[in-house]
C-alpha positions as CSV (number, residue, x, y, z in Angstrom):
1,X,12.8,14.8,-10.1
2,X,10.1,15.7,-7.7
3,X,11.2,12.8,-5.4
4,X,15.2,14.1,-5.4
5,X,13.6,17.7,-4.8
6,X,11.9,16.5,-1.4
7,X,14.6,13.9,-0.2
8,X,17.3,17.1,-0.4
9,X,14.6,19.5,1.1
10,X,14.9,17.1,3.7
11,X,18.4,16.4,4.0
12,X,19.0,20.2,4.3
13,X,16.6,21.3,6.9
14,X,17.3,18.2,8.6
15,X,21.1,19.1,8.8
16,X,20.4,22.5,9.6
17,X,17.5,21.7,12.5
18,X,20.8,18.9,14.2
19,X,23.2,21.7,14.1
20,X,20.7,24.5,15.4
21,X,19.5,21.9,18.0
22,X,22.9,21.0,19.6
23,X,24.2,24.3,19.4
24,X,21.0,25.8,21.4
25,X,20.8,22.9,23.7
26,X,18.1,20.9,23.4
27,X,15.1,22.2,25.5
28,X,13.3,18.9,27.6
29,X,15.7,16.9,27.1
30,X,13.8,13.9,28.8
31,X,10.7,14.8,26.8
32,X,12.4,14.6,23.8
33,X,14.3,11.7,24.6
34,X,10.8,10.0,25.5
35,X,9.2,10.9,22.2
36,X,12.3,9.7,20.5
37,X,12.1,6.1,21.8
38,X,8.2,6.0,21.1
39,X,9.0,7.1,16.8
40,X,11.8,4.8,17.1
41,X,9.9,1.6,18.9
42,X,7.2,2.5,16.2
43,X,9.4,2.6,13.7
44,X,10.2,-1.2,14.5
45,X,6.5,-2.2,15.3
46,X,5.6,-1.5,11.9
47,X,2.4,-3.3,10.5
48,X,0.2,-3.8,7.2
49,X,0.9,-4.4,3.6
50,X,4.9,-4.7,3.2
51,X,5.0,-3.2,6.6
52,X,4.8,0.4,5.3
53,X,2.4,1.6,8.0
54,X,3.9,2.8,11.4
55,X,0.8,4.1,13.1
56,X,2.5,4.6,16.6
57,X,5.7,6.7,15.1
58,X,3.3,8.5,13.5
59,X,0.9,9.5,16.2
60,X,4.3,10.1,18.6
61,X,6.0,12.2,15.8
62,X,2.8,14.5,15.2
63,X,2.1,14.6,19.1
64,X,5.8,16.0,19.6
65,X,5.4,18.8,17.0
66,X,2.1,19.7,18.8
67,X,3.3,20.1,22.0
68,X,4.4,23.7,21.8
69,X,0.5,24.5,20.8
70,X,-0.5,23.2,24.3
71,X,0.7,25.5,26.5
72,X,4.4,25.8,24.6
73,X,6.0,22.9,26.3
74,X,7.4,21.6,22.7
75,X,11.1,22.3,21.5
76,X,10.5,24.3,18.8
77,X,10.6,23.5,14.7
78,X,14.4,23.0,14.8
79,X,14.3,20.6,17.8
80,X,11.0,18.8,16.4
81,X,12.8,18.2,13.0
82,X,15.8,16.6,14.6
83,X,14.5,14.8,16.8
84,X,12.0,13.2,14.9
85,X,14.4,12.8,12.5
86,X,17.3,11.1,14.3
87,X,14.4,8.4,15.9
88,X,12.8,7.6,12.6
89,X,16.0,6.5,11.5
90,X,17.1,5.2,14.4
91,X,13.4,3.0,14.2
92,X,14.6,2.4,10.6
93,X,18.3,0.8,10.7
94,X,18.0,-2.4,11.6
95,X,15.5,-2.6,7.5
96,X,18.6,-1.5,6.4
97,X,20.6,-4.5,7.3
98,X,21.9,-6.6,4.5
99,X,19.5,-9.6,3.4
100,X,16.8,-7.6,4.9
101,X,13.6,-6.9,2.3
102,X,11.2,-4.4,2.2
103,X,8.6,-7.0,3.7
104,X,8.0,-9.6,5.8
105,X,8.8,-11.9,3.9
106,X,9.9,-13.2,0.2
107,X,7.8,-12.0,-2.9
108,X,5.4,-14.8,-4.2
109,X,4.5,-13.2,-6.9
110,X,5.5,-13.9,-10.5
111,X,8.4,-11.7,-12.0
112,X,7.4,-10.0,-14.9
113,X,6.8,-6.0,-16.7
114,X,4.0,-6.2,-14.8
115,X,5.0,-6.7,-11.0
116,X,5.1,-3.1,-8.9
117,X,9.0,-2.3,-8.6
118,X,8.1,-1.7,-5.1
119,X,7.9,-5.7,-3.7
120,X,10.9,-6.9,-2.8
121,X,13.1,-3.8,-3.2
122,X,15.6,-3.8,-0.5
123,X,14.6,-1.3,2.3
124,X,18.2,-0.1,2.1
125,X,18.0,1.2,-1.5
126,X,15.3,4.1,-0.9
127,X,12.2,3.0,1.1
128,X,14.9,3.3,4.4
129,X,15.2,6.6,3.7
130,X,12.1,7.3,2.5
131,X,9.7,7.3,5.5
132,X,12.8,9.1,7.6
133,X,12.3,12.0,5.0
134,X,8.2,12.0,5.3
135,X,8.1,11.8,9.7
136,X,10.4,15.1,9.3
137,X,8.8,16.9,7.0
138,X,5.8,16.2,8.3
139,X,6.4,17.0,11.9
140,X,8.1,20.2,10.6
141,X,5.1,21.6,9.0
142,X,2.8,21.0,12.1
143,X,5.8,22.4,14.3
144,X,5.4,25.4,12.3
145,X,1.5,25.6,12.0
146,X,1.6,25.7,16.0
147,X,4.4,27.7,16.7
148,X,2.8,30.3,14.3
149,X,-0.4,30.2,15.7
150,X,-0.4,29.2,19.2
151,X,-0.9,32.1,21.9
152,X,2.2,33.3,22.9
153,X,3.0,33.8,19.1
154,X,0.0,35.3,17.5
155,X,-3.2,36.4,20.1
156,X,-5.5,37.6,17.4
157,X,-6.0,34.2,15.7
158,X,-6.3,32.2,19.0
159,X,-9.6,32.6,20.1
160,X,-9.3,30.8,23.0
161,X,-8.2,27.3,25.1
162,X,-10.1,24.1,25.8
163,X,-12.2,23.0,23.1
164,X,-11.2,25.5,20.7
165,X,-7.5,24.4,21.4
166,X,-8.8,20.7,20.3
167,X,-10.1,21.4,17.5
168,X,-7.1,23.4,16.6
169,X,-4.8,20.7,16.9
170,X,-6.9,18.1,15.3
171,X,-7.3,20.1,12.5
172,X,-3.8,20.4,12.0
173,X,-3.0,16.9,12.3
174,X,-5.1,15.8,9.6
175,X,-4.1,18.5,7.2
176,X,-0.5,16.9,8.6
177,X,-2.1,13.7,7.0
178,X,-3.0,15.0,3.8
179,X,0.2,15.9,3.3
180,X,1.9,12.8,5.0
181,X,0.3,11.2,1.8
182,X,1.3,13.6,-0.6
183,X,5.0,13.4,0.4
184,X,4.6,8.8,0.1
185,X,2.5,9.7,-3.5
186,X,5.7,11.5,-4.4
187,X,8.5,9.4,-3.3
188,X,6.6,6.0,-4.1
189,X,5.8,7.3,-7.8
190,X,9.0,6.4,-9.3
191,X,9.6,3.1,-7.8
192,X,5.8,2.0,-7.8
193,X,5.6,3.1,-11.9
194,X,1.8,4.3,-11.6
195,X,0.2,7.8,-11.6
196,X,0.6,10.5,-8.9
197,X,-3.1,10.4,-9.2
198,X,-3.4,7.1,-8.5
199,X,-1.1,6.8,-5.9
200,X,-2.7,10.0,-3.7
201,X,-6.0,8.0,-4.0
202,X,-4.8,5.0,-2.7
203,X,-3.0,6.5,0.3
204,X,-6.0,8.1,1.1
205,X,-8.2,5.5,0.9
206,X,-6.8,2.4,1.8
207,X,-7.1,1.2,4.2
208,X,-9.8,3.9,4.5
209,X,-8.8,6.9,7.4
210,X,-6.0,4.9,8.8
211,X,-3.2,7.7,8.1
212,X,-5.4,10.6,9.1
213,X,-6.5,8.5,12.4
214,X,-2.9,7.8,13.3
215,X,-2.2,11.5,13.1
216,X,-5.5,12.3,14.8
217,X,-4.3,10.2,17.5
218,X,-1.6,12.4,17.7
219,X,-3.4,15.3,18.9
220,X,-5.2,13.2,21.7
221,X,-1.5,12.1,23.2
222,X,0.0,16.3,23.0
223,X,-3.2,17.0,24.9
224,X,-3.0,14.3,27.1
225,X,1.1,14.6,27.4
226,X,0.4,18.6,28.6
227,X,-2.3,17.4,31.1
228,X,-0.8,14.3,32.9
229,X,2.9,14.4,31.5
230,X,5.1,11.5,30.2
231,X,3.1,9.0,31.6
232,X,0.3,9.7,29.0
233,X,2.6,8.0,26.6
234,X,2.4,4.7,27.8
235,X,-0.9,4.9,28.8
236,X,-1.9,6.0,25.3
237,X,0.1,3.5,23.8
238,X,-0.1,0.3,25.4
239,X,-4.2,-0.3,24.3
240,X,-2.8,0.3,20.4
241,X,-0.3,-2.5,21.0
242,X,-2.8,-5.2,20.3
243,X,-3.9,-3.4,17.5
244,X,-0.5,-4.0,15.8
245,X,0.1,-7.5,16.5
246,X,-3.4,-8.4,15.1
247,X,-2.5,-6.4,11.5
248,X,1.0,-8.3,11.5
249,X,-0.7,-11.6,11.9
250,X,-3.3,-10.4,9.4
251,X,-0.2,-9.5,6.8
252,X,1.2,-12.6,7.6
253,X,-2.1,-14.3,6.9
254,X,-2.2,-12.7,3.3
255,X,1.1,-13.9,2.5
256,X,0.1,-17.4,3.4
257,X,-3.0,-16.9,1.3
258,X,-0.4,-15.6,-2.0
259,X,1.3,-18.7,-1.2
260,X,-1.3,-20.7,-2.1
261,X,-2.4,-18.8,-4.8
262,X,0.9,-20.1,-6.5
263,X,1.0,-23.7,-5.4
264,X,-3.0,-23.9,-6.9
265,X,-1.9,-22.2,-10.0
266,X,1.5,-24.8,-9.9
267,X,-1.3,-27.5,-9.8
268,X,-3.3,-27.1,-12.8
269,X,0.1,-27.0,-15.0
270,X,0.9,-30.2,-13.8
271,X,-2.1,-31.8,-14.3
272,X,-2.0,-30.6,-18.0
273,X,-5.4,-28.6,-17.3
274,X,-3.1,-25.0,-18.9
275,X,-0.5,-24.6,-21.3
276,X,3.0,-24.0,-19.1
277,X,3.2,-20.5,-17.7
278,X,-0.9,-19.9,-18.8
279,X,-1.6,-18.9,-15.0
280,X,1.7,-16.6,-14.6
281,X,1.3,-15.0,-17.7
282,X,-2.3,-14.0,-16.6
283,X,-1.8,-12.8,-13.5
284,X,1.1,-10.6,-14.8
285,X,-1.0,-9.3,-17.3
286,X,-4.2,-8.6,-15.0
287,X,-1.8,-6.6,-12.4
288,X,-0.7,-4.8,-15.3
289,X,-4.1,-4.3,-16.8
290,X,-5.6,-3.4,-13.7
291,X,-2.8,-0.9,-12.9
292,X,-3.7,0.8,-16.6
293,X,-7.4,1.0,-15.3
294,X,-6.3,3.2,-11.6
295,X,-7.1,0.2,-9.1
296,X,-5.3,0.2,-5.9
297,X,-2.3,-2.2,-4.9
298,X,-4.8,-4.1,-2.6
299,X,-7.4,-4.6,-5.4
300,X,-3.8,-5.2,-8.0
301,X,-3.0,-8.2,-5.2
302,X,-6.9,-9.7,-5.5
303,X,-6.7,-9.5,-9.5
304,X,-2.8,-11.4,-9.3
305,X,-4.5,-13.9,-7.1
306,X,-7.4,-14.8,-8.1
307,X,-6.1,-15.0,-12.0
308,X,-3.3,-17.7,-10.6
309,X,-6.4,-19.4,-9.5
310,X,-9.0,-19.2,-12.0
311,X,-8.0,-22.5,-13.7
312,X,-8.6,-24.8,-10.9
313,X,-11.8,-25.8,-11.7
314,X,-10.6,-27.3,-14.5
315,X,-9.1,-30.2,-12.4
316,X,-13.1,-31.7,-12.1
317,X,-13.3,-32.4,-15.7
318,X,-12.6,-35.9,-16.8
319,X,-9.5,-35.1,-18.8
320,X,-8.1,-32.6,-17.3
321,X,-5.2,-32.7,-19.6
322,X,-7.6,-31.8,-22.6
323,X,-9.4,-29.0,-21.0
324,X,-8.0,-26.1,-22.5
325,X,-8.3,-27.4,-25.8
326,X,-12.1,-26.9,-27.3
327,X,-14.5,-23.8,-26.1
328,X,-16.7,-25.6,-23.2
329,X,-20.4,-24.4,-23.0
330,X,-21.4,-21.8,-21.3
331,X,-22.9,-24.1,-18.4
332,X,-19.7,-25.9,-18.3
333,X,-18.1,-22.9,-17.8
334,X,-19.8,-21.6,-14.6
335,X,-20.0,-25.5,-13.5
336,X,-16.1,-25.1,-13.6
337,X,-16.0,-21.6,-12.0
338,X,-18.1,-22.4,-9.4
339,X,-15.8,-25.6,-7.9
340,X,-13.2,-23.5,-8.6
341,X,-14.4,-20.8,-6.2
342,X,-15.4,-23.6,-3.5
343,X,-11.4,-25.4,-4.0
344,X,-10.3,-21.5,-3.5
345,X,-12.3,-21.3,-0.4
346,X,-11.5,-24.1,1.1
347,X,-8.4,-23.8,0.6
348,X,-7.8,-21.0,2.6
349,X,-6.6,-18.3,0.1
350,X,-9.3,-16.0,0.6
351,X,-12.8,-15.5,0.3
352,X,-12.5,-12.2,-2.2
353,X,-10.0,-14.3,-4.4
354,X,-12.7,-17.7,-4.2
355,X,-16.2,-14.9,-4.9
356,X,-13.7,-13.2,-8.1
357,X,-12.7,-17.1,-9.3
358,X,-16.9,-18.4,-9.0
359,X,-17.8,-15.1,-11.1
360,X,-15.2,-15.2,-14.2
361,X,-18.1,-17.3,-16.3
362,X,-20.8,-14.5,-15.1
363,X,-22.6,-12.2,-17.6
364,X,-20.7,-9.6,-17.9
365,X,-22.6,-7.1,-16.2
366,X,-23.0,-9.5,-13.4
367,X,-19.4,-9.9,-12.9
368,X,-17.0,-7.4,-10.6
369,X,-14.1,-6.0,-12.4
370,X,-11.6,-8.1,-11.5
371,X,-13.7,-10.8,-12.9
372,X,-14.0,-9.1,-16.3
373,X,-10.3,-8.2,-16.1
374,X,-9.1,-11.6,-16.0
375,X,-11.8,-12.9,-18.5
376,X,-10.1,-10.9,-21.1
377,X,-6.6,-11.2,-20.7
378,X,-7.2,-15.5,-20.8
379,X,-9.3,-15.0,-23.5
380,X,-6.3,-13.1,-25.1
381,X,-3.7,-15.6,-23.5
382,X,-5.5,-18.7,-25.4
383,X,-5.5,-16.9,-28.9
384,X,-1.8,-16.7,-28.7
385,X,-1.3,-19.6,-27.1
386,X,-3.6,-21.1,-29.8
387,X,-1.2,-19.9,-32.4
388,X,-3.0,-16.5,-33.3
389,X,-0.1,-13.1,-33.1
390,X,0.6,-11.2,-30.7
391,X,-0.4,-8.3,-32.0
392,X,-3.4,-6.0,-33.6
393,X,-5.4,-8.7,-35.1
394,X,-5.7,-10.5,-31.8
395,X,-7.0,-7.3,-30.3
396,X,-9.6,-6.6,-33.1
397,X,-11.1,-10.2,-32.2
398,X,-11.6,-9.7,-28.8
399,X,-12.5,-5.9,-29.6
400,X,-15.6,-7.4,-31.6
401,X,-16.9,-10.0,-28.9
402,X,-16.6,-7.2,-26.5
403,X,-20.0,-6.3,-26.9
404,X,-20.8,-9.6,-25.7
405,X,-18.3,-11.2,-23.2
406,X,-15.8,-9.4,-22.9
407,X,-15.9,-5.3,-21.3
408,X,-14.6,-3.4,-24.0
409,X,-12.6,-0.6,-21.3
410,X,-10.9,-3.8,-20.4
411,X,-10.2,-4.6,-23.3
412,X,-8.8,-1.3,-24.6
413,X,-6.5,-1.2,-21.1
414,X,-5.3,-4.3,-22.6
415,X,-4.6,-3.1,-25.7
416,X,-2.4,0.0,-24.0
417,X,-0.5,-2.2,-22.0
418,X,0.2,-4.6,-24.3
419,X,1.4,-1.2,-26.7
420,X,3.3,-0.2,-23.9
421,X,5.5,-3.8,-23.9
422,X,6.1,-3.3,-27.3
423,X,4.0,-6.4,-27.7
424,X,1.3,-4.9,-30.3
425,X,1.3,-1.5,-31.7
């Protein structure tokens, strides 16, 4: 409900800020028109995970509603709304096209209760719309806050120009941010499945200051737009270019990496080393666990991972194809973990994924909680693979090792999710 209540907030003061615009004229045009194409281009140039971070439309969307707090040469809220509106989706469209996905490219990861609803939904569907809604709203309320509070509008609070004017406008944008990632919290809530809590942590930290930079940067290009004019655009915005290529080719090195998560995992079922599906089955059930425990969607992608992976050291032992028959020895164990880090490694995965895979045989306090995460849900794939339920009684016998091996928070996440599938009670 929250997320219909913003996306018609939206579509009415977006509607109303058109039709106010184009019946007062729209006031600089060709600075308008210029900030248009720089959302829109950003729009298209968009980087990181999925794709869902557009750092130049969001600098040029902030910078456009902050131009009427350096000396007044903005549009005004209505104009700021609509334009920024009309550009983000503009930037948007060409998501929306049929066969297009909501990343770069296909989903590697295994289907299941416990994969985010988020990966692979079509960009047409709601995302599309979705970042649209946040650029107008956003730009909107620093319209507003400078409009209210610039000069011309309200003498007693301005205290003066320069680097009190700086200030101002920084501060705005990164209140602009906070709520930049309250609105995505919101909207992503239903189709992500996780907490609002969680979700407002994760867009503020990760990656760490990259939304409140991108609107930071914002105030830099109004200032520097009201000093030198249009030109400051390009001259702001070229040097970030590079910036974005190098996190596209960084995304696209991740999906490689998830890749060969899948083709490792693939290899230990064909060489008998795991029952069919054993990897799969964990790393569904590690996302899900460590979605129960509040980790964000990059540290939910290093569980998935490295859990596909955590059997591969099982391809040094003589028979592989008896290997997850009889408890090995604790030695054996780490022997196994520890090739299966260096195969990780070398095979270019990923370092984090290779360091959680080496650690699964750790004590536990010596192992990170990825490590413990996927320790207990193959312990708890093996029972039931062994021919032990489902259900509670399962559960009870990893609750009493827990002391030992096994972190009992992880193990009670377990047990919630598990409740949760209707799997055990």
């Amino acid at each position: 409900m929250p997320a219909t209540a913003v996306r018609g907030a939206a579509a009415v003061a977006g509607a109303t800020a058109c039709v106010w615009t184009l019946g007062q004229g729209v006031v600089r045009p060709g600075t308008a028109l210029a900030f248009g194409l720089l959302i829109a281009a950003g729009e298209l140039l968009r980087c990181g995970p999925g794709r869902r971070r557009a750092p130049l439309a969001a600098a040029g969307s902030t910078a456009y509603a902050l131009l009427g707090g350096v000396g007044g040469v903005g549009g005004g809220v209505a104009q700021t709304v609509a334009v920024v509106l009309v550009s983000a989706l503009a930037g948007a469209a060409p998501s929306a096209a049929p066969g297009r996905a909501a990343g770069p490219a296909p989903s590697t990861r295994p289907a299941g209760p416990a994969r985010s609803a988020v990966a692979g939904v079509p960009e047409r569907t709601g995302m599309f719309l979705d970042r649209p809604v946040r650029r107008a709203l956003t730009a909107g309320f620093a319209a507003v806050c400078v409009e209210t509070l610039h000069p011309g509008a309200n003498p007693a609070v301005w205290s003066g120009r320069g680097p009190v004017q700086a200030l101002f406008l920084l501060g705005v944008a990164l209140l602009t941010a906070q709520g930049d990632a309250l609105l995505r919290a919101v909207l992503d809530r239903r189709r992500a499945g996780r907490p609002l809590g969680a979700l407002l942590r994760e867009g503020w930290r990760t990656p760490p200051g990259a939304g409140p930079a991108a609107h930071a940067a914002g105030a830099l290009l109004a200032l520097a737009t009201a000093t030198v004019g249009l030109w400051a655009l390009p001259a702001f915005c070229l040097p970030l270019l590079p910036g974005v290529y190098a996190a596209r080719r960084f995304e696209a090195a991740r999906a490689t990496g998830r890749q060969t998560a899948v083709s490792l995992a693939r290899a230990t079922e064909l060489a008998g080393c795991v029952p069919a599906g054993h990897p799969h089955r964990v790393a569904s059930l590690s996302r899900a666990v460590g979605r129960e425990l509040g980790l964000s969607a990059r540290e939910l992608d290093l569980v998935e991972d490295a859990a596909l992976t955590h059997d591969i050291g099982r391809l040094s032992l003589p028979d592989p194809a008896h290997g997850g028959g009889e408890p090995l020895p604790a030695e054996e164990r780490r022997r196994i973990a520890r090739l299966g880090g260096a195969v990780v490694r070398q095979s270019g995965a990923g370092a984090e994924i290779a360091a959680v895979v080496e650690r699964q045989a750790d004590r536990r306090r010596d192992q990170p909680l990825p490590a413990r995460i996927i320790r207990a849900v193959d312990a708890y794939d093996e029972l039931v693979d062994g021919g032990a339920p489902a259900g509670p009684e399962t559960l009870d016998r990893l609750r009493r090792s827990a002391g030992d091996a096994l972190e009992p928070r992880v193990v009670d996440a377990l047990a919630r999710v598990l409740a949760l599938r209707g799997t055990a009670p």
